[in-house]
The first five atom37 places (N, CA, C, CB, O) and aatype in JSON, in Angstrom:
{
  "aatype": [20, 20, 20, 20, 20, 20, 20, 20, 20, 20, 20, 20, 20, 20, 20, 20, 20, 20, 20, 20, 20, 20, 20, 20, 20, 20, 20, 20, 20, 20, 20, 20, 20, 20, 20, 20, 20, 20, 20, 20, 20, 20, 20, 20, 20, 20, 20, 20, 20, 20, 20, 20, 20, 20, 20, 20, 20, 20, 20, 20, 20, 20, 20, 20, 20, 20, 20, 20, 20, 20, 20, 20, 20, 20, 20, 20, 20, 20, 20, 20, 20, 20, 20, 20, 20, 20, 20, 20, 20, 20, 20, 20, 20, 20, 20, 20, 20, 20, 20, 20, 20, 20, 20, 20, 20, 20, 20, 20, 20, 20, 20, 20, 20, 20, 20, 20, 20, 20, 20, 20, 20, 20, 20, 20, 20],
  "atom_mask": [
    [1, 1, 1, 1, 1],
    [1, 1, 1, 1, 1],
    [1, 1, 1, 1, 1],
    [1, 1, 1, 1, 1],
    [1, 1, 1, 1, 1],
    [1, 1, 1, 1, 1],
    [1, 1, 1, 1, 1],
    [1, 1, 1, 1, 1],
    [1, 1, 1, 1, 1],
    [1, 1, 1, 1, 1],
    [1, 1, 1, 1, 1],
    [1, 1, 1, 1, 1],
    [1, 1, 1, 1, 1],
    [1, 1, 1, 1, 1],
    [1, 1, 1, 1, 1],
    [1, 1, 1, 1, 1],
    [1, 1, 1, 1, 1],
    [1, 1, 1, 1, 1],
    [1, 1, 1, 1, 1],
    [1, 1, 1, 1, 1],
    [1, 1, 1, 1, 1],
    [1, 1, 1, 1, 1],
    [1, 1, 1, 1, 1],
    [1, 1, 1, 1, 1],
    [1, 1, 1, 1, 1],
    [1, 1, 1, 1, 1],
    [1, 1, 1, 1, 1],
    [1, 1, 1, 1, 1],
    [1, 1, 1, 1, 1],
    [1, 1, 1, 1, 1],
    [1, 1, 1, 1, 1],
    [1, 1, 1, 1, 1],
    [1, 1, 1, 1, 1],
    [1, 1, 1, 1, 1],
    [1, 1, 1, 1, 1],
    [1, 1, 1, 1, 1],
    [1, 1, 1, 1, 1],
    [1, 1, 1, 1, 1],
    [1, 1, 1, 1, 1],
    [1, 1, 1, 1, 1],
    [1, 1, 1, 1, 1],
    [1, 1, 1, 1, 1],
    [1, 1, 1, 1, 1],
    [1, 1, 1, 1, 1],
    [1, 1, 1, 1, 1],
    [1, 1, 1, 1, 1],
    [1, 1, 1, 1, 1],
    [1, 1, 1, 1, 1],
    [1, 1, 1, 1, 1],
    [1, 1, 1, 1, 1],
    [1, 1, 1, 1, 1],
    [1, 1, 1, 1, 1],
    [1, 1, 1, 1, 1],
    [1, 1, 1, 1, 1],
    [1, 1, 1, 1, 1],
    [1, 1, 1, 1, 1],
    [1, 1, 1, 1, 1],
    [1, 1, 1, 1, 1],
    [1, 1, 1, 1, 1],
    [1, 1, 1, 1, 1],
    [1, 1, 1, 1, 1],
    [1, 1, 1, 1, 1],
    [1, 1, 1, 1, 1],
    [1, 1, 1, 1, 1],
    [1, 1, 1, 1, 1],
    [1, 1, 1, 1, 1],
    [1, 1, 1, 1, 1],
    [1, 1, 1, 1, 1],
    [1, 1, 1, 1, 1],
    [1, 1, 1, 1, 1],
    [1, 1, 1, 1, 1],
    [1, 1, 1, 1, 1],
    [1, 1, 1, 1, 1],
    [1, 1, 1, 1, 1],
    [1, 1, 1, 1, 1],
    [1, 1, 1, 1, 1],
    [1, 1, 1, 1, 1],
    [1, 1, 1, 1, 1],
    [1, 1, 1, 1, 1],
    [1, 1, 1, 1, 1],
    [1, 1, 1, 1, 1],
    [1, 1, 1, 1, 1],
    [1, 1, 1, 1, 1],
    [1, 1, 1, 1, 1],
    [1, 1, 1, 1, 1],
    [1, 1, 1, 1, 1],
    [1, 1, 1, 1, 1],
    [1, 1, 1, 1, 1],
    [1, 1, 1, 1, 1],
    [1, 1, 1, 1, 1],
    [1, 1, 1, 1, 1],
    [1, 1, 1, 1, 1],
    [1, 1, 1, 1, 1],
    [1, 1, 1, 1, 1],
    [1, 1, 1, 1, 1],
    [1, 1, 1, 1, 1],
    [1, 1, 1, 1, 1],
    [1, 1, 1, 1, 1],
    [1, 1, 1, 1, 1],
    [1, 1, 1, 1, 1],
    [1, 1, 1, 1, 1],
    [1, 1, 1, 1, 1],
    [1, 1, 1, 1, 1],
    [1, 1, 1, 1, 1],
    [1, 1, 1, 1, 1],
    [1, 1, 1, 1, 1],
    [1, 1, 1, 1, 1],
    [1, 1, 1, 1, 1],
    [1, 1, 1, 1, 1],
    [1, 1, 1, 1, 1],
    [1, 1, 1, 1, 1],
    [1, 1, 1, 1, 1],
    [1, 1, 1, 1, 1],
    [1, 1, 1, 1, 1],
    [1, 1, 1, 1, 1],
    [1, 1, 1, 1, 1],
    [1, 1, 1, 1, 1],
    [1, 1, 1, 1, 1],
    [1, 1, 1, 1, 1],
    [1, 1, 1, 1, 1],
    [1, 1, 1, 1, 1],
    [1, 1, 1, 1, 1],
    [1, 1, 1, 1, 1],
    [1, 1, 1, 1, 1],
    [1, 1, 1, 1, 1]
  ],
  "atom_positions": [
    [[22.82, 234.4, -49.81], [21.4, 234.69, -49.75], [20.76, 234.05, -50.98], [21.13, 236.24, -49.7], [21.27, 234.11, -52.1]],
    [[19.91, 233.61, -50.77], [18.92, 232.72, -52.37], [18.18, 234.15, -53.19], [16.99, 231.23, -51.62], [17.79, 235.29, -52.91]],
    [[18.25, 233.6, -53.9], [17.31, 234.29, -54.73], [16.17, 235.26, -54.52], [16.84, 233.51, -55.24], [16.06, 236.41, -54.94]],
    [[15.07, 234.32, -53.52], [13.61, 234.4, -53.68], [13.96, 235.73, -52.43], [12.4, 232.69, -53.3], [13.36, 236.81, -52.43]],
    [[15.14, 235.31, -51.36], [15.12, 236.54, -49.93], [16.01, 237.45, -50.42], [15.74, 236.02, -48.2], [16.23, 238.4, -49.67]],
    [[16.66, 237.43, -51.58], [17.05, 238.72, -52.23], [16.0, 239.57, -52.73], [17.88, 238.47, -53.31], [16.06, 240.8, -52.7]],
    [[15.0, 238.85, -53.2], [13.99, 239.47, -54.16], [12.87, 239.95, -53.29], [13.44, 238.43, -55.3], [11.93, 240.61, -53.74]],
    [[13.02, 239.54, -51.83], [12.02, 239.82, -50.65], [12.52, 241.39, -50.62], [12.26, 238.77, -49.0], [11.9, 242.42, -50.89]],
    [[13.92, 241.15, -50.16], [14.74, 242.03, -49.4], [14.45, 243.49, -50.24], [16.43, 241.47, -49.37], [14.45, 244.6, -49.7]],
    [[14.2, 243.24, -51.63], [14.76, 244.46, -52.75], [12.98, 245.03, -52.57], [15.54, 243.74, -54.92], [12.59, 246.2, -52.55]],
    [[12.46, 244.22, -52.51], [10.51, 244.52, -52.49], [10.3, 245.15, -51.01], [9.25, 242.69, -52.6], [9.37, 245.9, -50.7]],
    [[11.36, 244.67, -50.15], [10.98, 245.47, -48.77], [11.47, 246.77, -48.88], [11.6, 244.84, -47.4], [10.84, 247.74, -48.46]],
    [[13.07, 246.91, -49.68], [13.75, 248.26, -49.41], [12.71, 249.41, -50.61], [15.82, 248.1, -49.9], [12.74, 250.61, -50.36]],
    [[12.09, 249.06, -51.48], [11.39, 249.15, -52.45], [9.99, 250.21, -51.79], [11.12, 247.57, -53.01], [9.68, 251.36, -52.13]],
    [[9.35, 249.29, -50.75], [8.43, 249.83, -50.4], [8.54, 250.84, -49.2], [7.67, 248.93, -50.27], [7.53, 251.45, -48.85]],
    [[10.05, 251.09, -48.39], [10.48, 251.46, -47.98], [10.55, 253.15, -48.25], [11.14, 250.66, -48.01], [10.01, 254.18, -47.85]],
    [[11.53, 252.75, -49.15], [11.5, 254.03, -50.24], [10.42, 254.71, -51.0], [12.2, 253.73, -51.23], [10.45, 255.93, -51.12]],
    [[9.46, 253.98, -51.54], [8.24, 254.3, -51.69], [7.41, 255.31, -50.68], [7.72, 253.15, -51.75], [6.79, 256.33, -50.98]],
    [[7.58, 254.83, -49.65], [6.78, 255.66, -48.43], [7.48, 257.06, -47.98], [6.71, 254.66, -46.98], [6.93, 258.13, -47.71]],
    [[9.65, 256.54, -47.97], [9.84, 257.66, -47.98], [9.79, 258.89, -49.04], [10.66, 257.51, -47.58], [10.06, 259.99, -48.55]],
    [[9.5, 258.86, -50.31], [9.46, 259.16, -51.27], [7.86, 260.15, -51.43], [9.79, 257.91, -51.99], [7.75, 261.13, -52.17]],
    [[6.92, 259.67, -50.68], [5.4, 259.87, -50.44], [5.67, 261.26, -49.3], [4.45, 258.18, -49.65], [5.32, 262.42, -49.54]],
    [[6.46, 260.73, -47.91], [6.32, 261.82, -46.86], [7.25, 262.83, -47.67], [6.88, 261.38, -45.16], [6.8, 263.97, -47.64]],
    [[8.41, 262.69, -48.37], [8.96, 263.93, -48.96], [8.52, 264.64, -49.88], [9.93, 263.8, -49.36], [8.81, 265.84, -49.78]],
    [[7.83, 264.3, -50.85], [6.54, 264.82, -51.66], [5.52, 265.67, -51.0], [5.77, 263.69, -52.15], [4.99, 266.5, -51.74]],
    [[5.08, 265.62, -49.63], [4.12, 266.33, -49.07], [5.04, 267.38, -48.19], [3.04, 265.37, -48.25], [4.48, 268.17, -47.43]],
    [[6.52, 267.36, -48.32], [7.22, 268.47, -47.29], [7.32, 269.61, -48.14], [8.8, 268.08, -46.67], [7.69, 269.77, -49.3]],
    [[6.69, 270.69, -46.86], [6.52, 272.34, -48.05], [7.97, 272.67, -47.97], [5.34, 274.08, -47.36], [8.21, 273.26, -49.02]],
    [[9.1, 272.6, -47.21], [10.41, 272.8, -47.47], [10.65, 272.25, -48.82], [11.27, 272.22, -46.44], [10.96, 273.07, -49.68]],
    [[10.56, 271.13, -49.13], [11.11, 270.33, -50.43], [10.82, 271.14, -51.73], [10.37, 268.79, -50.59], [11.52, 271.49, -52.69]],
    [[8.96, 271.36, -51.23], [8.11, 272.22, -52.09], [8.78, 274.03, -52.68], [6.65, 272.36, -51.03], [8.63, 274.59, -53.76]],
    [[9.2, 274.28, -51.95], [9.67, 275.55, -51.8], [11.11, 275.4, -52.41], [9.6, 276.05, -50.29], [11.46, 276.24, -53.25]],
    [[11.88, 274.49, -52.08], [13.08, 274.78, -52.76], [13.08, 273.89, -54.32], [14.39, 274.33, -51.69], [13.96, 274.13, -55.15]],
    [[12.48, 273.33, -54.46], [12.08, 272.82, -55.86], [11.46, 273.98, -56.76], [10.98, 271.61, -55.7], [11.71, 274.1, -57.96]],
    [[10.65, 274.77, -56.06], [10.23, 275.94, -56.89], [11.42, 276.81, -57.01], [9.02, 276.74, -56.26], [11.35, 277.53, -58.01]],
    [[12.34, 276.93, -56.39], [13.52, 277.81, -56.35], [14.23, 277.9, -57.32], [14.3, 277.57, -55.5], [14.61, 278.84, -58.02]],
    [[14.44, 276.51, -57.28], [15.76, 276.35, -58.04], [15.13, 275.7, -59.83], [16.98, 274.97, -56.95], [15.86, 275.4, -60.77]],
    [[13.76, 275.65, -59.8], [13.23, 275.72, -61.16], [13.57, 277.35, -61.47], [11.47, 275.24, -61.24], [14.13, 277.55, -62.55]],
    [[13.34, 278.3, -60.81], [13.11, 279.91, -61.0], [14.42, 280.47, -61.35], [12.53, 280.72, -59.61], [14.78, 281.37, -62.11]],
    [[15.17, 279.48, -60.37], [16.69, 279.79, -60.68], [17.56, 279.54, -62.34], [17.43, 278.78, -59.58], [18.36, 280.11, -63.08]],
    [[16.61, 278.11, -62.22], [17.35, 277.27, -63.45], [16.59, 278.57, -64.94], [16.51, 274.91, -63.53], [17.07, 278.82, -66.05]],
    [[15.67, 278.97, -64.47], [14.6, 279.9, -65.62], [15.8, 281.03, -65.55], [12.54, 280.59, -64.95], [16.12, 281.58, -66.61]],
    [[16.29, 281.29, -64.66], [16.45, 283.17, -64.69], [17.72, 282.53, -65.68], [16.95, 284.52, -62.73], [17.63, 282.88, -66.85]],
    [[18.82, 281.68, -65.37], [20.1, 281.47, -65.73], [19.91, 281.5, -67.21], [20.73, 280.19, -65.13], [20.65, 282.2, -67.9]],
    [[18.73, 280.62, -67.82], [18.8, 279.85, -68.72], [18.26, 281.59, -69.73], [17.76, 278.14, -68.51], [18.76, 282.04, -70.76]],
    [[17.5, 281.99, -69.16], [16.97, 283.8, -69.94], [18.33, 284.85, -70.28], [15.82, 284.99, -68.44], [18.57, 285.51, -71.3]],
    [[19.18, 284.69, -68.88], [20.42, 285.47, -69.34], [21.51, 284.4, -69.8], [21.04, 286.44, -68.1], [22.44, 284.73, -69.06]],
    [[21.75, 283.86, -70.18], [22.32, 282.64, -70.91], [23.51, 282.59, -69.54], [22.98, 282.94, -72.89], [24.57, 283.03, -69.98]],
    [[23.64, 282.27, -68.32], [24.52, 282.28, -67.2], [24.7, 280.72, -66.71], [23.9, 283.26, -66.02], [23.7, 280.04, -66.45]],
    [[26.18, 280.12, -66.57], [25.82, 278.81, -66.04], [26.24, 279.13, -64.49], [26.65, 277.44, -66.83], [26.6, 280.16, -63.93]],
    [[26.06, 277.82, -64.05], [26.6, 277.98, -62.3], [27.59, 278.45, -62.06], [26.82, 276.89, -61.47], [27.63, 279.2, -61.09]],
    [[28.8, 278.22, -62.84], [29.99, 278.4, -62.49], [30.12, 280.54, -62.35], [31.02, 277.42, -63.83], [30.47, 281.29, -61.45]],
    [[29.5, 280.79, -64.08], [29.08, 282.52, -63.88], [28.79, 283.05, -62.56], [27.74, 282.91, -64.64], [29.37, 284.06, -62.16]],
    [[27.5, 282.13, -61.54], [26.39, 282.74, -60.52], [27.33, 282.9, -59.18], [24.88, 281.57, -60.23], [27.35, 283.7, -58.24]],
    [[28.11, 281.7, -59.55], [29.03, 281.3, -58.58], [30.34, 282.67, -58.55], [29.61, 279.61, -59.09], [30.48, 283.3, -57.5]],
    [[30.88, 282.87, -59.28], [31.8, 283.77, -59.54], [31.32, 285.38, -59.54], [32.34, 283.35, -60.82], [32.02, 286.33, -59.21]],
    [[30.02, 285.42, -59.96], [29.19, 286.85, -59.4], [28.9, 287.22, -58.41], [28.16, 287.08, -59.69], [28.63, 288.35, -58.01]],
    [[28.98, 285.56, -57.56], [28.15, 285.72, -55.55], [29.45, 285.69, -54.8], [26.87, 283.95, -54.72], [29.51, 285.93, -53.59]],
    [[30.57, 285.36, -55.58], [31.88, 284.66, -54.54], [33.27, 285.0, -55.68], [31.62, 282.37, -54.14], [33.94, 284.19, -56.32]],
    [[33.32, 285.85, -55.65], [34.59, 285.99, -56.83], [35.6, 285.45, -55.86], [35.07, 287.79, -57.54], [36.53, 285.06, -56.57]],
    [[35.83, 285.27, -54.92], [37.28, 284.34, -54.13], [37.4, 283.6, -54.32], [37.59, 284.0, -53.02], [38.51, 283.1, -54.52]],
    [[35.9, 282.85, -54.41], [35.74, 281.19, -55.06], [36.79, 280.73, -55.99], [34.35, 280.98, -55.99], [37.08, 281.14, -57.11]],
    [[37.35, 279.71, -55.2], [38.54, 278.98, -55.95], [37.91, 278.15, -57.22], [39.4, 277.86, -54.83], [37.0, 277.33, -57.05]],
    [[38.61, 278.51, -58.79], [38.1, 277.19, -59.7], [37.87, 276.47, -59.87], [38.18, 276.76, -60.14], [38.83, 276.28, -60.62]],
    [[37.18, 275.3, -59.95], [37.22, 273.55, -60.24], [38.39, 273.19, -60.79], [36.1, 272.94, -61.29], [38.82, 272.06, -60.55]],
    [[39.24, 274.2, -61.73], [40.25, 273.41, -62.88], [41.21, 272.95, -61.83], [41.09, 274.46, -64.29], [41.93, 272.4, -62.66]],
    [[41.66, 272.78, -61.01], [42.68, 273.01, -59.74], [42.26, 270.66, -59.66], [41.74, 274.77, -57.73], [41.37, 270.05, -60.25]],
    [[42.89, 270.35, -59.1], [42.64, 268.96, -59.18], [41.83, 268.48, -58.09], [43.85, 268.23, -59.23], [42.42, 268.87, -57.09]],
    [[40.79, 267.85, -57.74], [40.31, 267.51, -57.47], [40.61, 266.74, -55.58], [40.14, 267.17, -58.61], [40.7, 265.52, -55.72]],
    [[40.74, 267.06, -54.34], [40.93, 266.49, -53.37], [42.31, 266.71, -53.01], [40.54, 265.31, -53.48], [42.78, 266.22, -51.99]],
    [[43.09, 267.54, -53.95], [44.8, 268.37, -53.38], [44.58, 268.73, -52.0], [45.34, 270.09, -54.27], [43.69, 269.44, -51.53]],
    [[45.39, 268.24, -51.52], [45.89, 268.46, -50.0], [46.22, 269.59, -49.79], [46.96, 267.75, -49.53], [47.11, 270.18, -50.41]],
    [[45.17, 270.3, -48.36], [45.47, 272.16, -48.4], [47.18, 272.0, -47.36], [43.61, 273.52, -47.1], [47.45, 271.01, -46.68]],
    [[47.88, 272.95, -47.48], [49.08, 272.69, -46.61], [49.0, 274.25, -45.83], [50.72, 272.29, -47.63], [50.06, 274.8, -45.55]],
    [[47.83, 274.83, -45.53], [47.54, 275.64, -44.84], [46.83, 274.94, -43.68], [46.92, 276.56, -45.53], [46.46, 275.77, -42.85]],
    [[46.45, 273.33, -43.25], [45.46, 273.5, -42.22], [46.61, 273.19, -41.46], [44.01, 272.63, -42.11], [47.83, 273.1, -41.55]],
    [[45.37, 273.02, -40.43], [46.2, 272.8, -39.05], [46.74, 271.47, -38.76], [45.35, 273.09, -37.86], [47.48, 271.4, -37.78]],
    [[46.45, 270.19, -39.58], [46.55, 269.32, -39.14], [48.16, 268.98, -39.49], [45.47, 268.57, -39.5], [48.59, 269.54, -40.5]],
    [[48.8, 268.38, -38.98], [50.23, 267.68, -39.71], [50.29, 266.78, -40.54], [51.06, 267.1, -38.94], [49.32, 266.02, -40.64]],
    [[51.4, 266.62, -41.32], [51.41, 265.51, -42.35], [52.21, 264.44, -41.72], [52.03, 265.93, -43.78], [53.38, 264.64, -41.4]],
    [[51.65, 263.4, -41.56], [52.32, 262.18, -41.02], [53.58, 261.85, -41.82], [51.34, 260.95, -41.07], [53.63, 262.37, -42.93]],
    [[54.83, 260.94, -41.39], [55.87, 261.34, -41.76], [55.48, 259.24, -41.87], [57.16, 262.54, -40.72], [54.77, 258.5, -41.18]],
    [[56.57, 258.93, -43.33], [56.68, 257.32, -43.65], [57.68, 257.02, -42.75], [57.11, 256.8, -45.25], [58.7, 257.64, -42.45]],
    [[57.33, 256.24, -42.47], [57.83, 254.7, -41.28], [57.89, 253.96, -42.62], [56.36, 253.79, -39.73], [57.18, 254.03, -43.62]],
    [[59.4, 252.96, -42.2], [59.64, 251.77, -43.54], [60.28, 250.73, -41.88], [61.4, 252.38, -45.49], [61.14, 250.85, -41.01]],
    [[59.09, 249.68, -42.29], [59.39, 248.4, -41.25], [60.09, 247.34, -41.71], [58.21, 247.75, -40.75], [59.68, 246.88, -42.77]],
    [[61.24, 246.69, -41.11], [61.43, 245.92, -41.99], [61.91, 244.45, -40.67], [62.62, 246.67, -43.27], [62.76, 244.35, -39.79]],
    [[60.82, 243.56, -41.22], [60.89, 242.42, -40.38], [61.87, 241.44, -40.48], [59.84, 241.82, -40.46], [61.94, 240.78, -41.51]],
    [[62.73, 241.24, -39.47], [63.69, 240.37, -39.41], [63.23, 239.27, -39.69], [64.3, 240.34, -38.38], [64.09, 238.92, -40.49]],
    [[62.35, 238.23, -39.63], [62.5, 237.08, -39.39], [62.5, 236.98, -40.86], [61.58, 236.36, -38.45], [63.56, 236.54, -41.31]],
    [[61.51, 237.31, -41.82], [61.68, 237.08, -43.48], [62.33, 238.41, -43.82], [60.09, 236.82, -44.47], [63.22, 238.11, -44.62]],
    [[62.35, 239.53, -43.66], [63.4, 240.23, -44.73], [62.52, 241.32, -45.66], [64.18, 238.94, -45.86], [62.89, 242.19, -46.45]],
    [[61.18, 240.85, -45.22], [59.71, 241.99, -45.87], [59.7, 243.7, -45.6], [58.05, 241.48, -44.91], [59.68, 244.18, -44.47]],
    [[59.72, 244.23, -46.45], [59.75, 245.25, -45.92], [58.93, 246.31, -46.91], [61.11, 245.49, -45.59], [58.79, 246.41, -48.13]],
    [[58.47, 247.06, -45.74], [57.04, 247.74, -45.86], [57.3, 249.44, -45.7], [55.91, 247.08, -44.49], [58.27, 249.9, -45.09]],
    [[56.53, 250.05, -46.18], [56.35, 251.5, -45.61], [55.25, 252.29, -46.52], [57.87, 252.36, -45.63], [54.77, 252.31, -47.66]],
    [[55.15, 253.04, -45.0], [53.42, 253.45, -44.67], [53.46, 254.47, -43.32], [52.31, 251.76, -44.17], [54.11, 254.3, -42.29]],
    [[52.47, 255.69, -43.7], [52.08, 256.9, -43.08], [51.88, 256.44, -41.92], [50.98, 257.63, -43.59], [52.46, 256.79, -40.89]],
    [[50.99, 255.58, -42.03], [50.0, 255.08, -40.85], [50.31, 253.31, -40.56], [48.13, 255.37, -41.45], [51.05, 252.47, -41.06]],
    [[49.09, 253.35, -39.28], [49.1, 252.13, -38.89], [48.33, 251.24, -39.05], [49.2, 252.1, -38.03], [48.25, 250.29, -38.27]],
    [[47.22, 251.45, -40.66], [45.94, 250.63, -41.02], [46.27, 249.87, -42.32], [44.57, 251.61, -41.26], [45.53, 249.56, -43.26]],
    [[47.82, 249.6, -42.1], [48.42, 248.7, -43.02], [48.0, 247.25, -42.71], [49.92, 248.85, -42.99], [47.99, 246.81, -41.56]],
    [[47.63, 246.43, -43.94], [47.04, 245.5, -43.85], [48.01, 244.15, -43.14], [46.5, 245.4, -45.16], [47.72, 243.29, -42.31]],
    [[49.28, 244.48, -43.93], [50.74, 243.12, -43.77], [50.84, 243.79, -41.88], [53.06, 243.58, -45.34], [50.79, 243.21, -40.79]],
    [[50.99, 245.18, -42.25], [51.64, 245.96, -40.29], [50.83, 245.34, -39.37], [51.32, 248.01, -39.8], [51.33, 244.78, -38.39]],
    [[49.18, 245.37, -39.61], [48.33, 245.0, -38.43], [48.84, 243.09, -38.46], [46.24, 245.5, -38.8], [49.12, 242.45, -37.45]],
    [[48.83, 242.68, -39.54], [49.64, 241.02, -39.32], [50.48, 240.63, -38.36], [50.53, 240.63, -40.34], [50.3, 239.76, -37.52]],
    [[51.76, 241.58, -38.6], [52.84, 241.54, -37.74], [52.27, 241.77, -36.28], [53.91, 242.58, -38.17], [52.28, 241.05, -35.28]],
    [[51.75, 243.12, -36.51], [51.84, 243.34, -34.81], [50.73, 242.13, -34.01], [51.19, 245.26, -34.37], [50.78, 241.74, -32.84]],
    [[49.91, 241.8, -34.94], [49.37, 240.66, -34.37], [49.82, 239.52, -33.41], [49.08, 240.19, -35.22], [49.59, 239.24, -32.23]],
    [[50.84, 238.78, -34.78], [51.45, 237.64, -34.81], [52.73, 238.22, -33.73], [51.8, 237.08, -36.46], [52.85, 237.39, -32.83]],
    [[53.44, 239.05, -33.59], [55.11, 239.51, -32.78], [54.29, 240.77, -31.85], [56.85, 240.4, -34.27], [55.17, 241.02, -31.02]],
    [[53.68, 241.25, -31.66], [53.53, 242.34, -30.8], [53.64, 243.76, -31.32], [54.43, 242.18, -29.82], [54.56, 244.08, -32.07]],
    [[52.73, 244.6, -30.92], [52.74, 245.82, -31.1], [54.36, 246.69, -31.33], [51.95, 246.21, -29.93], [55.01, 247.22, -32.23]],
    [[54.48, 246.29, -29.2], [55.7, 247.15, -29.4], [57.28, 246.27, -30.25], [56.07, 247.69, -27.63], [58.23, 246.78, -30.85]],
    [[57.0, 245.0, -29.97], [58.12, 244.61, -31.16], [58.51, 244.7, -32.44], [58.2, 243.76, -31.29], [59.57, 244.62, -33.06]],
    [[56.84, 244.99, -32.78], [57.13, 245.58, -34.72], [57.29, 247.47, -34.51], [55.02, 245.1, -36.2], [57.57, 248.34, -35.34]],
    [[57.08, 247.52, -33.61], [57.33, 249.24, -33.65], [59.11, 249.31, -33.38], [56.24, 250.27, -32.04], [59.59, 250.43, -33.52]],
    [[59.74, 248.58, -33.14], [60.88, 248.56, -33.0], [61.78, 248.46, -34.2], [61.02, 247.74, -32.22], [62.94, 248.86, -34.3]],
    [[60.68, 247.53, -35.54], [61.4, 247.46, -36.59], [61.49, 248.57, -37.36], [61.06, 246.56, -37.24], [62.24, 248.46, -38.33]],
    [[60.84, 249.76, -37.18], [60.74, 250.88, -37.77], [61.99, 252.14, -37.71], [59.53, 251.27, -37.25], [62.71, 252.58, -36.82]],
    [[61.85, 252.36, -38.86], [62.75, 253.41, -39.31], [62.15, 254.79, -39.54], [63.36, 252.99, -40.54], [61.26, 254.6, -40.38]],
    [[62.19, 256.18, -39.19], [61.35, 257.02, -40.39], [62.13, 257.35, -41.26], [60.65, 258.28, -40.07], [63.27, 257.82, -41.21]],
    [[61.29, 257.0, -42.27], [62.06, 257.82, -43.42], [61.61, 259.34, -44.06], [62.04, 256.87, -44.62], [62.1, 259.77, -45.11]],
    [[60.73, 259.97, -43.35], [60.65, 261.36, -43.67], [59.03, 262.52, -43.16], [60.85, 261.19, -45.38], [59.01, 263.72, -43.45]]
  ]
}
């Protein structure tokens, strides 16, 4: 893209946003919870309380933040996919992976066939 239709493009998304920025300014929902959570941020800040306090006063079950971040629950319902290790005869490459949105796997099955690279597979667990 040149320059000048980058600089179109950024002045179109620009005024874009502008307008949406105008209709959300006049929404009494927006209006209303902006007053809220100023009243909120007032009450916290009077009893010296941060979120995490409001949070633990409304929801004491509420699990901590300190816990790491995106840990895998091993309570749902879903299963844990088990590693497949492929290993292609013709060079000797060998791969392993949960799944099938492997970049080299989708190659193979390209180039040799679905079910022929599914043949090179092993699970390993």
């Amino acid at each position: 893209m040149s320059l000048i239709n980058e600089y179109r493009a950024t002045e179109e998304a620009i005024k874009e946003l502008q307008a949406r920025l105008a209709n959300l300014s006049n929404d009494d929902k927006l209006k209303k919870e902006l007053e809220f959570e100023g009243k909120l941020r007032n009450l916290m800040g009077e009893y010296q309380k941060s979120l995490r306090d409001i949070i633990a006063l409304l929801d004491p079950e509420a699990k901590s933040s300190k816990g790491p971040r995106g840990a895998v629950k091993t309570t749902g319902t879903k299963r844990a996919r088990k590693v497949k290790q492929y290993k292609n005869p013709h060079n000797g490459e060998v791969i392993e992976t949960k799944g099938g949105n492997h970049k080299t796997l989708k190659e193979w099955k390209a180039k040799w066939g679905g079910d022929v690279v599914e043949g090179w597979a092993t699970l390993l667990g």
